[in-house]
C-alpha positions in Angstrom: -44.1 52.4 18.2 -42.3 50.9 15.5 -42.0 53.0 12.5 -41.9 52.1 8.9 -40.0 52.2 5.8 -39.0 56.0 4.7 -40.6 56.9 1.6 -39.1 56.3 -1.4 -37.5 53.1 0.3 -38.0 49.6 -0.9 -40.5 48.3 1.2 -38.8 44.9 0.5 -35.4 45.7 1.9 -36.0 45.2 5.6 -37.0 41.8 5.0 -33.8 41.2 2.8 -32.1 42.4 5.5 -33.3 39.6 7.7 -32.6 37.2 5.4 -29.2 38.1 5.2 -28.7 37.9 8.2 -30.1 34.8 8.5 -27.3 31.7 9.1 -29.0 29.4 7.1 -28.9 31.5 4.1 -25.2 30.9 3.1 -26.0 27.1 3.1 -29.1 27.5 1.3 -27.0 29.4 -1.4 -24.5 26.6 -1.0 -27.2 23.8 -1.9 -28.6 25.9 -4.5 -25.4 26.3 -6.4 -25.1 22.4 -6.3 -25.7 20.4 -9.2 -27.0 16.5 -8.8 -24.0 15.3 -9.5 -21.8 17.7 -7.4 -25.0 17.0 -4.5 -24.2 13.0 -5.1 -20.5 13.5 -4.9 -20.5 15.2 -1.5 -23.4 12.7 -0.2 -21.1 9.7 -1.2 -18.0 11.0 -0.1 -18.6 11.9 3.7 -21.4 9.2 3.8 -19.6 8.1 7.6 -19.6 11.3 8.5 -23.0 12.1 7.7 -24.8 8.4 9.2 -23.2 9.3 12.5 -24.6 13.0 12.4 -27.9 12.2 11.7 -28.7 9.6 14.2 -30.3 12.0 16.7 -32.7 13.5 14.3 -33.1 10.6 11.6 -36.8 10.6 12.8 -37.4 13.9 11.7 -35.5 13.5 8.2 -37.1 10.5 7.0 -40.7 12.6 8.2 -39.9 14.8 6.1 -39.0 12.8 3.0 -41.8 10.8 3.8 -44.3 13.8 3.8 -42.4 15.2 0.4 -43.6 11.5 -1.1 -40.0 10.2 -1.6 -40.2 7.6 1.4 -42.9 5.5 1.7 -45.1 4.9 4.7 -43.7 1.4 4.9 -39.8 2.9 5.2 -40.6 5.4 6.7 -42.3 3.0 9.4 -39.1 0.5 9.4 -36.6 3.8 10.3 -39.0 4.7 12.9 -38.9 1.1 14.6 -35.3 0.9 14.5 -35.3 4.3 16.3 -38.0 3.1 18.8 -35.9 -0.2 19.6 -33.0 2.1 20.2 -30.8 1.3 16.8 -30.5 4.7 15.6 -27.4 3.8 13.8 -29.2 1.5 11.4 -31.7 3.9 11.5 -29.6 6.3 9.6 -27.7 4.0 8.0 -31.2 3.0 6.3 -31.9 6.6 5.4 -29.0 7.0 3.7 -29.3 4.1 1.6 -32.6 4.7 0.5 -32.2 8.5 0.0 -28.9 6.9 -2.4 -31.7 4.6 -4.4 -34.2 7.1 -4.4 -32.0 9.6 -7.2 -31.3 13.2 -7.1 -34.5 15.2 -5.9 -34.8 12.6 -2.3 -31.0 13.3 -1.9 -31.5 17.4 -2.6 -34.5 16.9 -0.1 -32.4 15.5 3.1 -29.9 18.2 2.7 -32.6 20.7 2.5 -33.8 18.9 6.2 -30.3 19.5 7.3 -30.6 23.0 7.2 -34.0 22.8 9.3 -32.2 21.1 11.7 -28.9 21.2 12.5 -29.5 24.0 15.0 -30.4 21.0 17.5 -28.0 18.5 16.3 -24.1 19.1 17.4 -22.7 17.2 14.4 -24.9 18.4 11.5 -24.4 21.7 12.8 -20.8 21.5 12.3 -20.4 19.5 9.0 -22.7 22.6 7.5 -20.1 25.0 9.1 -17.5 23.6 8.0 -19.0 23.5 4.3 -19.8 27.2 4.4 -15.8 28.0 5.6 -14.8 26.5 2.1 -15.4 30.0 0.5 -15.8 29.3 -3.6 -13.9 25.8 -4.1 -16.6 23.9 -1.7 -15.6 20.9 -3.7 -11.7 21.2 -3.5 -11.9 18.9 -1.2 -12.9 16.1 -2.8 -9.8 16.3 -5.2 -7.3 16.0 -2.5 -4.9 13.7 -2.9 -5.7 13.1 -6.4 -2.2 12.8 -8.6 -0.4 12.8 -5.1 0.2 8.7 -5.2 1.7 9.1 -8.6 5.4 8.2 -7.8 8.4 8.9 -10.4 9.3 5.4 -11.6 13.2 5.6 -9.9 11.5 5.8 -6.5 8.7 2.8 -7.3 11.6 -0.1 -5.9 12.5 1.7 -3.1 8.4 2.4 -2.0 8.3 -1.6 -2.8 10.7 -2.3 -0.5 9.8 -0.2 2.2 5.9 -1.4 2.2 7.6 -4.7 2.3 10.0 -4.4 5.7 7.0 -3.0 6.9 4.3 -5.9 6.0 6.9 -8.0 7.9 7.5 -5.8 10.9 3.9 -5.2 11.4 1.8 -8.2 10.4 2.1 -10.2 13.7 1.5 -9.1 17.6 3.2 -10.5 20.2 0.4 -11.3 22.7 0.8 -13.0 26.6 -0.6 -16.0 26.9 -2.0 -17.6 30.5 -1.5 -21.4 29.9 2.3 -21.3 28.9 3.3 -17.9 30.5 5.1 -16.2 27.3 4.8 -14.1 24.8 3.2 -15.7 21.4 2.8 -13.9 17.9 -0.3 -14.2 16.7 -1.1 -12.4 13.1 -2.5 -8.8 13.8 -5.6 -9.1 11.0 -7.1 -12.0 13.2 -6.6 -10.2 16.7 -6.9 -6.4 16.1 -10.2 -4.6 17.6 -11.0 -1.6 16.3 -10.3 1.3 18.7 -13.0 4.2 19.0 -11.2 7.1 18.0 -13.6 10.9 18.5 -13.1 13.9 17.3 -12.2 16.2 20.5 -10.5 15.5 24.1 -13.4 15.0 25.9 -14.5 16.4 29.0 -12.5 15.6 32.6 -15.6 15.5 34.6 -18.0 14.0 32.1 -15.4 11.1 31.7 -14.9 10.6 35.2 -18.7 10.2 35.5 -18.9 7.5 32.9 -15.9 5.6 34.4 -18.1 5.3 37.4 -20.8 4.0 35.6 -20.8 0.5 35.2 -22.0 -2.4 32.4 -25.2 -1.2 30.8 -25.3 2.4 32.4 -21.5 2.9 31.2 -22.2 1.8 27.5 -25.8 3.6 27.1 -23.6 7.0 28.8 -21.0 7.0 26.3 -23.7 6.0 23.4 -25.7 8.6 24.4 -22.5 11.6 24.3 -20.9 10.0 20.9 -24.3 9.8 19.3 -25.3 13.3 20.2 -21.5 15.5 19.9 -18.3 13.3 19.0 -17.5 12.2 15.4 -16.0 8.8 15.4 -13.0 8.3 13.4 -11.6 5.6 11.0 -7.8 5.4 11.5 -8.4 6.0 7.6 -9.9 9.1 8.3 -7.5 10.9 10.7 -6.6 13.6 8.7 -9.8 14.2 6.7 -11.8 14.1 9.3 -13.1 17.7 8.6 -13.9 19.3 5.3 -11.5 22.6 6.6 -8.3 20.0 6.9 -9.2 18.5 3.1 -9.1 22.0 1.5 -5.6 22.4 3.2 -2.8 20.9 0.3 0.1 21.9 2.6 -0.4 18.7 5.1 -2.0 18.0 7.9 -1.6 16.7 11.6 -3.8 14.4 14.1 -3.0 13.5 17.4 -4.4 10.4 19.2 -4.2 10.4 23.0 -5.8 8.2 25.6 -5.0 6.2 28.9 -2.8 3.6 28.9 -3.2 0.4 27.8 -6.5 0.9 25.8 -5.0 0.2 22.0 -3.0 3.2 20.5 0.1 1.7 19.9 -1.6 -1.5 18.6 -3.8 0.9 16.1 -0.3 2.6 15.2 0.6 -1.0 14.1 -2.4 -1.6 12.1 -2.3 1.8 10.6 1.1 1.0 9.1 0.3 -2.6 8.0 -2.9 -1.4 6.3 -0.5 1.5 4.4 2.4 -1.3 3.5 -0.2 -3.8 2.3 -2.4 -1.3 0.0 -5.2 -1.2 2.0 -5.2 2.9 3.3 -3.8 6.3 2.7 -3.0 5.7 -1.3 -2.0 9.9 -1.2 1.1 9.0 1.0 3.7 7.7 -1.0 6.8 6.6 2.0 5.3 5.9 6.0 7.7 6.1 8.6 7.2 5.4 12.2 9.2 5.6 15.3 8.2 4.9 18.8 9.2 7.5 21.7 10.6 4.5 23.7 13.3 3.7 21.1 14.1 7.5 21.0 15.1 7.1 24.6 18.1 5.0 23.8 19.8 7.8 21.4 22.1 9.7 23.5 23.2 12.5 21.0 21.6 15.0 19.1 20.2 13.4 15.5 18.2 14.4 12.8 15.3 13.2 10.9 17.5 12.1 7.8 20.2 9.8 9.7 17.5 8.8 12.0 15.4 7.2 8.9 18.8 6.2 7.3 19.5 4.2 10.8 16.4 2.2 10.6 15.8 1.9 7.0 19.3 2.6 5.0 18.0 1.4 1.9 16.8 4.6 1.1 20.4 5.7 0.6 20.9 9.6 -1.0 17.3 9.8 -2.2 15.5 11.5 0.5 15.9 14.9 -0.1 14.2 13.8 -3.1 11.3 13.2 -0.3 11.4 15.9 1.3 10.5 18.1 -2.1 7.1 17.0 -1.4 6.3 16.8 1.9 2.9 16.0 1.7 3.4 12.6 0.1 5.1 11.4 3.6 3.5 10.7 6.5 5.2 10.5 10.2 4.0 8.5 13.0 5.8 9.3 16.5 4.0 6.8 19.1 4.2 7.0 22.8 4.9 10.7 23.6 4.3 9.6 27.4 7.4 7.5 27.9 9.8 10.2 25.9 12.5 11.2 28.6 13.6 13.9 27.2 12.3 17.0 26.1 11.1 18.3 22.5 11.5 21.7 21.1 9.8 22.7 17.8 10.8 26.0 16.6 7.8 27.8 15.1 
């Protein structure tokens, strides 16, 4: 038998105990501390984020907002039926749009759902986690890469004329063609597909069995596992792509791997055309990129600074200016595969 509280003890205190112990309670502290405008902020920021973790339990948020009176039963009837028809992603997407429209108490309400259920879905689950490991600053991240694209006015030229070489390096593909049997260039903008990019190396056996899979099977498979567990990721979002990398002001990696032939080097492309023409990654001040198969031609030991000085010598004696703020430059090494040799990165 069960005994009870010893006398003189708080009768109350076994059940604050629970409640400590409880996991949602850190979030529910979280929210609480949240004013509207801080709750907006956070909404509008990781909005991508948020559509794609929703989508296997948009059903139950809009139910709820419905039964709190901030939906309708009219939209609250249209989310269902994109769910029934199996368009969960403009499901969600219409659940975020009318929780925006609908002002601060709908949007305080949805996150409220999100801590009823993100026990049973992956990638709500881990966007709350990941808000909880922020600690006291859980809005530092939104400040990131504020003031870093301000660039001392010696140095403005210089970025100029490096976002220029690279507009002109990068803005056309060369593409085989059937009918005349050589290479064409065609402008990337009106050829590039966007590649799916997800958020972890998948796994060996479940990729294998959607490989097998063919035409409708194969697309509702891999549906089905990025819907339910895998964040997919803009190339403008590789390195925020959780709220644990934002926080971090010291820089950040991503690594991007796949078989052959599906995109990656093409993405690469687009990733540095979209920097040089404005369009992505304002926080980084100078891109460079290099391609492992180019590597393989140097025959001697080189560092980074003549190997940038090789390839872009207009940069002259003002890179160790560069390097006083390393987080303002990004690197993008493409093809590891085909490197010859090997690499050795002290830690």
């Amino acid at each position: 038998m069960a005994e009870g509280p010893n006398r003189g003890e708080d009768p109350t205190s076994s059940k604050r105990m629970r409640m400590d112990t409880d996991p949602n309670t850190a979030i529910i502290e979280f929210l609480t501390k949240c004013d509207d405008y801080q709750l907006f902020q956070m909404t509008k920021f990781d909005r991508d984020r948020l559509e794609q973790a929703i989508e296997e339990g948009v059903d139950g948020v809009s139910s709820l907002l419905t039964y709190e009176r901030h939906f309708s039963g009219q939209e609250h009837r249209k989310v269902v039926d994109l769910v029934e028809k199996g368009n969960r992603a403009d499901s969600s997407k219409l659940v975020l749009n009318l929780v925006m429209e609908k002002g601060s108490r709908a949007r305080r309400m949805m996150w409220e759902s999100f801590v009823k259920m993100h026990h049973a879905v992956p990638k709500l689950d881990k966007i709350l986690k990941e808000m909880q490991e922020l600690g006291p600053d859980p809005f530092d991240y939104m400040n990131i890469g504020r003031g870093l694209s301000e660039i001392p006015s010696h140095l403005k030229d210089v970025q100029q004329k490096h976002k220029e070489t690279l507009r002109v390096q990068t803005e056309t593909l060369r593409v085989n063609t059937i009918l005349i049997k050589e290479k064409v260039k065609i402008l990337l903008v009106n050829l590039y597909t966007e590649l799916t990019v997800i958020s972890t190396v998948r796994d060996r056996t479940l990729v294998e069995h959607e490989l097998l899979a063919r035409g409708r099977d194969h697309e509702e498979l891999r549906e089905k596992h990025l819907r339910r567990e895998l964040e997919k990721i803009r190339t403008d979002q590789l390195f925020q792509s959780s709220f644990s990398q934002r926080k971090s002001k010291s820089g950040s990696s991503a690594a991007v791997s796949g078989v052959a032939g599906i995109g990656k080097t093409t993405m690469v492309q687009k990733i540095v055309y979209d920097w040089a023409t404005g369009k992505i990654y304002p926080h980084f001040q100078f891109v460079f990129s290099f391609k492992f198969r180019d590597l393989n031609a140097i025959n001697c030991r080189i560092n980074l600074r003549n190997l940038i000085l090789d390839l872009y010598p207009y940069f002259g004696n003002i890179l160790g200016e560069l390097w006083k703020n390393p987080e303002r430059l990004l690197f993008i090494f493409d093809g590891l595969d085909e490197f010859k040799d090997s690499i050795d990165c002290p830690v």
